[in-house]
Phi, psi and omega in degrees: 000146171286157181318151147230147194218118141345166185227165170282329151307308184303296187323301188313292176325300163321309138346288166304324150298322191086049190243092215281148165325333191258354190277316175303329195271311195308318179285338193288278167355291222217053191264169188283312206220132180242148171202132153276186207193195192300159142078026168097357183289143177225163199224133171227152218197148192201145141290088165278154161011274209277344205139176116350057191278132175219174200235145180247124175211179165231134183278161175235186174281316194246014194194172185232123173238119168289140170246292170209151176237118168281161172240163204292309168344309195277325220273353158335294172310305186285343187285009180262299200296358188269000000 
């Protein structure tokens, strides 16, 4: 798999959710479900612990750059806003 690097967002957000690194790199891995989605973004969501967790990123040619992640309850609301 290619490198993955956080965004200043994705960190923040995540933080703010209580949504630790390892758990976004374990859905980016090894997720239940992949879609793609506007601007090149694509999304993959894994039933996790804690919830429904799913990660919004952009592949790049030499790295997955995240942009923020949720768990679904909330990103319903949210998804737009990304």
């Amino acid at each position: 798999m290619k490198p993955i690097i956080f965004s200043e967002h994705a960190v923040y957000s995540m933080i703010k959710r209580g949504i630790f690194e390892e758990e976004a790199r374990f859905v980016l891995e090894n997720p239940d479900y992949a879609r793609n989605s506007f601007d090149n973004r694509k999304l993959v969501t894994k039933d996790i612990v804690k919830g429904k967790l799913t990660v919004v990123f952009i592949e790049k040619e030499k790295y997955i750059n995240v942009i923020t992640a949720y768990y679904e309850d909330e990103g319903e609301k949210n998804e737009n806003d990304l």
